[in-house]
C-alpha positions in Angstrom: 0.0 0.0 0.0 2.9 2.0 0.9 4.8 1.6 -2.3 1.7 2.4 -4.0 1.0 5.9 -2.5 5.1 6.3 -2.3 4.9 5.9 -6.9 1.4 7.8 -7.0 3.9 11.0 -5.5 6.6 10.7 -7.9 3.8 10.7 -10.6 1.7 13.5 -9.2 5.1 15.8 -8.5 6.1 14.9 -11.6 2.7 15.8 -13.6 2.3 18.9 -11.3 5.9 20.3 -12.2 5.2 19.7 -15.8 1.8 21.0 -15.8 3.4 24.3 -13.6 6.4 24.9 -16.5 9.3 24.9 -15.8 9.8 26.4 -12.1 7.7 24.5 -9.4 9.0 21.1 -8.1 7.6 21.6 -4.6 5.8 19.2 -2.7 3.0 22.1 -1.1 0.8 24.0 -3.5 2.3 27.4 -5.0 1.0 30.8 -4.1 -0.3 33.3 -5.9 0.9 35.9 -3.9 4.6 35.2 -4.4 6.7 34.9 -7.0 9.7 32.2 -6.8 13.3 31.8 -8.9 15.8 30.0 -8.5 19.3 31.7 -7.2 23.3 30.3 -6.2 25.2 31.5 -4.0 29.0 30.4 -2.9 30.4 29.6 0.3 33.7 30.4 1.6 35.0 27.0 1.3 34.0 27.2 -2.8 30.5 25.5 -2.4 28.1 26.5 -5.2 24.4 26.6 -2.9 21.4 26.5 -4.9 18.3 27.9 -3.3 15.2 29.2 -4.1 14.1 33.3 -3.3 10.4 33.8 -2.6 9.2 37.3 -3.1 6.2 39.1 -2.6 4.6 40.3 -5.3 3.6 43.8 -4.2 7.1 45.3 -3.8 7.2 48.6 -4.5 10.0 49.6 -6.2 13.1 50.9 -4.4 12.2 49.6 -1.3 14.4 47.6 0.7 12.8 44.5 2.4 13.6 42.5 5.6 14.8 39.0 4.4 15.1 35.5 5.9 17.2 32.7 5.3 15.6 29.6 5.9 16.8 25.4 6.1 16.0 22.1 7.2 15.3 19.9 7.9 18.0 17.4 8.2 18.2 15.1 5.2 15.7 17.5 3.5 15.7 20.2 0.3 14.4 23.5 -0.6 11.4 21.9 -2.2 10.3 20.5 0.9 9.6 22.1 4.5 11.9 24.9 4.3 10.5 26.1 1.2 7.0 26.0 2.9 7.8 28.1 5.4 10.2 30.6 2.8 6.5 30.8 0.8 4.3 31.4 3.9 6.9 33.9 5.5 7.1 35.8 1.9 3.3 36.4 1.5 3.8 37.9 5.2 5.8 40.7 2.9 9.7 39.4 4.3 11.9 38.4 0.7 13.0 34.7 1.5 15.8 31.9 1.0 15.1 28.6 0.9 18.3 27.1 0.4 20.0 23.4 -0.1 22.8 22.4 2.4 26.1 21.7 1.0 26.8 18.5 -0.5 23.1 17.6 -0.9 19.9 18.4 -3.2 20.7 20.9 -5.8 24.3 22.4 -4.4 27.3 21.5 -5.1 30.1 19.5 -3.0 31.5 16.1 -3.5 31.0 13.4 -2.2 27.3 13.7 -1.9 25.1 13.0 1.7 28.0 14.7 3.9 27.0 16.6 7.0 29.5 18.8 8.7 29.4 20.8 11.8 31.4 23.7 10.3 30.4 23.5 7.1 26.4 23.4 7.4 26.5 26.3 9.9 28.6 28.6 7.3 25.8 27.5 4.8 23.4 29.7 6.9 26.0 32.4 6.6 26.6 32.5 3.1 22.6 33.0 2.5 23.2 35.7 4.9 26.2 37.1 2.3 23.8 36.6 -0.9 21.1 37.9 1.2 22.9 41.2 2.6 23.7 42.2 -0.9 20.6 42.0 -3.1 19.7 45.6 -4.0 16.3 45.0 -2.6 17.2 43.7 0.8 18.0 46.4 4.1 21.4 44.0 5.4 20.6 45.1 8.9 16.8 43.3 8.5 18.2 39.8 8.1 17.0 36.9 9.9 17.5 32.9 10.0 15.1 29.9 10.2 15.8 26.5 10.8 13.9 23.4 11.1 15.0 20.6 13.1 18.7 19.7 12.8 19.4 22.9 10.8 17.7 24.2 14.2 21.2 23.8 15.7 23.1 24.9 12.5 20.8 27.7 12.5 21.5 28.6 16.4 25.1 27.9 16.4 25.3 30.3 13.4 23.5 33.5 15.2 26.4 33.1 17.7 28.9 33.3 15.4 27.9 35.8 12.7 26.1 38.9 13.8 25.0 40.4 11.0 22.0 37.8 11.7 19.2 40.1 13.9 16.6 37.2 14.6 16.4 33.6 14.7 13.8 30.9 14.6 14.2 28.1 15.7 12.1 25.2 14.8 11.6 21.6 16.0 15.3 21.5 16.2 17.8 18.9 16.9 21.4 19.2 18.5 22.8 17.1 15.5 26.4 17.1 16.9 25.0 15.4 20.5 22.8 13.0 19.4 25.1 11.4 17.4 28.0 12.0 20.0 25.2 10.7 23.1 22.3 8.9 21.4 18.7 10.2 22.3 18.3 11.4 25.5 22.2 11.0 26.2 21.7 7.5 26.5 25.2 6.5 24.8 28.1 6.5 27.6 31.9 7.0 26.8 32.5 3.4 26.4 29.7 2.9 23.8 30.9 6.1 21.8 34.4 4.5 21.7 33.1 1.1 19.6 31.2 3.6 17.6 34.1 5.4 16.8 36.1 2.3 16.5 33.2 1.1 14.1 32.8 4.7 11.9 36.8 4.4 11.8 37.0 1.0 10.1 34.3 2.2 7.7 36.9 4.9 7.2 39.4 2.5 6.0 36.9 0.4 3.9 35.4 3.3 2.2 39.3 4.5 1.2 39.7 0.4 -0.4 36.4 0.9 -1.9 36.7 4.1 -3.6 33.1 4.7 -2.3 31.3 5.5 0.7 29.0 3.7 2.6 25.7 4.7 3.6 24.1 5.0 6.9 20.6 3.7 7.7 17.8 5.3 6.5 13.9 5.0 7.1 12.5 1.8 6.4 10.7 0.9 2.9 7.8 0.0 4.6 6.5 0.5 8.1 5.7 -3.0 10.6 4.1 -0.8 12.5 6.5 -2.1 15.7 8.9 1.5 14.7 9.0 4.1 17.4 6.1 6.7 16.4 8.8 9.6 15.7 10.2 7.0 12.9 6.7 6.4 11.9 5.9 10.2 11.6 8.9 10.7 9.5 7.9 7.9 7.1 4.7 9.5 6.9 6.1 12.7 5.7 9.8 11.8 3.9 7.8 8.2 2.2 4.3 9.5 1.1 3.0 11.9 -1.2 3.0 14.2 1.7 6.2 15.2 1.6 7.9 12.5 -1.1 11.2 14.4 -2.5 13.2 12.6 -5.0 16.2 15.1 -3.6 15.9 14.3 -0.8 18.1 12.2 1.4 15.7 11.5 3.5 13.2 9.8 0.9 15.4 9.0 -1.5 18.8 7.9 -0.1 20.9 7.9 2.8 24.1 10.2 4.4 27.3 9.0 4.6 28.2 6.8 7.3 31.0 8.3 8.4 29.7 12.0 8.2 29.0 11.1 12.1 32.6 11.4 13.0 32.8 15.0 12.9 28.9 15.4 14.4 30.3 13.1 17.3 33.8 15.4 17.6 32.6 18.9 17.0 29.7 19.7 19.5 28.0 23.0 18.5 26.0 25.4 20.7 29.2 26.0 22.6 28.9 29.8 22.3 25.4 30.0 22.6 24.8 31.4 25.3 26.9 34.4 24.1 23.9 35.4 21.4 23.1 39.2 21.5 20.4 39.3 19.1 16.8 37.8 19.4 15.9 34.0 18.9 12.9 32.1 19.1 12.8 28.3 20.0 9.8 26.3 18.9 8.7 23.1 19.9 6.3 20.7 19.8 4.8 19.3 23.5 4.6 16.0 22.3 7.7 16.2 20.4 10.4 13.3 21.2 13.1 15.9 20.5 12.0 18.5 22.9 14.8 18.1 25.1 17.3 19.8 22.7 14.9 23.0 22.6 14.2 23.2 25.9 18.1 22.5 27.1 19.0 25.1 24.2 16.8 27.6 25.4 18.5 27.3 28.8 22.1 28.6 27.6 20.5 31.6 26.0 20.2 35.0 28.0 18.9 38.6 27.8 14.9 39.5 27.6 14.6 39.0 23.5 14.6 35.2 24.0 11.9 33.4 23.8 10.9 29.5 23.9 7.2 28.5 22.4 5.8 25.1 23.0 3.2 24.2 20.8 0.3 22.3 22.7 -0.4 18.8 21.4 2.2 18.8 18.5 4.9 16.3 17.4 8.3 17.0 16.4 7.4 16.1 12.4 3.8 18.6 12.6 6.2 21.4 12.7 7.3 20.4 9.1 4.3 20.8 7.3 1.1 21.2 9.0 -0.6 24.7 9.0 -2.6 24.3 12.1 0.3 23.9 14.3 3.2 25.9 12.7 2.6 29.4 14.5 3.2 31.1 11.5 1.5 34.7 12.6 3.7 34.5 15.9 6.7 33.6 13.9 5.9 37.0 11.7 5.4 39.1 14.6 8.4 37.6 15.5 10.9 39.0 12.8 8.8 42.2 12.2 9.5 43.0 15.7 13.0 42.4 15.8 13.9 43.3 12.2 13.5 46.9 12.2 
């Protein structure tokens, strides 16, 4: 049954970019309020980033707009959640970047599926170069957004590059201590030692190989015996729902050892040092609430602000309307990008 709704979305994103020209290869309907191209930008370590800019349609000319940068979530692209909330955010009048992370999607990097610490937090700050000089941008209006584990790349960005003014942070993950501690730091130093040991002899086999291996991903089919957060993200990353062919998440799985520099490199280390405003988002019923709520707890001054969202999961804040607090996320930016 599974399969069959998983083919029925390749065909109906399929059909609906070809009937939609050229331009529209998103898995949520387009709006006629915005208008959407595609853009690149480059990072400092040479990275060609493709994203997409949302823009309202009612600019007046000469007028310089507040703009956000937006990713996420982790094993996601551009046409997926990020982009949702880039569309949503641009018919609330802010100019918008939906963006692929390095080495996956539409940018550039070789070898493909490869997450890194340092890497996928300068991502957010290249979107804040491209962003800070478009003629039609004010560079001291520029914001972030990320969505789960580019929640943390979004975060441990904002405390390292100040010419972002506000951040939100949704459903996020603390990529580098989950994979250094497991969930809900349930991995001690002993069992992070075999994995090491383990993600080094991959090392050595991928070098023989010429090729690299590729973690687990979700399952092609659900038992129904999975934990419910893996069963929500089937329901999004597998169906029609959110189906991406780009994505690494429906469609193919990270490196293996891209967890060796996750496990070695914690982020959020300067945190707490963040001047400008950020808002943490998270669902109550959300399995990675912890990471929020313990993120939220290194952060200080009176524009901080955490937001749980009564009765939702970690995997509503993707994609579903009724839950994302899109008018409070608005308010939000307006409020602290002026």
């Amino acid at each position: 049954m599974y399969r069959k709704l998983l083919l029925l979305g390749i065909v109906l994103i399929g059909g609906f970019a070809m009937a939609n020209a050229k331009t529209w290869d998103k898995v949520f309907k387009k709006s006629d309020k915005v208008s959407v191209k595609k853009v690149h930008f480059t990072n400092r370590y040479g990275i060609k980033l493709a994203g997409d800019l949302y823009m309202p349609k009612n600019i007046k000319k000469g007028v310089k707009l507040a703009a956000i940068a937006v990713s996420g979530p982790f094993g996601a692209v551009k046409e997926q959640s990020s982009g949702l909330y880039a569309q949503t955010l641009a018919e609330r009048g802010f100019i918008t970047l939906a963006f692929d992370p390095s080495y996956t999607g539409q940018s550039s990097g070789k070898p493909r599926n490869v997450a890194s610490p340092d890497i996928n937090t300068e991502d957010f700050s290249a979107a804040v170069d491209y962003l800070s000089t478009r003629a039609d941008v004010d560079p001291e209006k520029i914001g972030i957004l990320g969505i789960c584990g580019f929640g943390g790349w979004a975060l441990n960005a904002a405390a390292m590059d100040t010419r972002i003014k506000a951040s939100v942070i949704s459903t996020m993950y603390d990529m580098t201590r989950v994979a250094a501690k497991g969930y809900n730091d349930s991995i001690d130093e002993e069992g992070r030692y075999k994995m090491l040991k383990d993600l080094n002899n991959q090392r050595t086999q991928d070098y023989k190989n010429g090729t690299y291996a590729g973690a687990p991903g979700l399952p092609e089919k659900l038992t129904g015996k999975e934990p419910q957060f893996v069963q929500d993200y089937f329901n999004y990353y597998k169906t029609p729902r959110g189906f991406h062919p780009r994505s690494i998440n429906s469609n193919g799985n990270w490196n293996t050892t891209s967890s060796l520099g996750l496990i070695n490199q914690p982020a959020l280390q300067r945190s707490g040092e963040i001047k400008n405003a950020v808002l943490i988002i998270h669902g109550e019923k959300a399995h990675s609430r912890y990471f929020g709520e313990d993120a939220f707890k290194k952060l200080k001054g009176s524009n901080k602000e955490l937001l749980i969202i009564p009765g939702a999961s970690h995997v509503d804040l993707y994609d579903n309307m009724e839950k994302i607090p899109f008018d409070k996320i608005a308010n939000f930016f307006n409020t602290n990008l002026k």
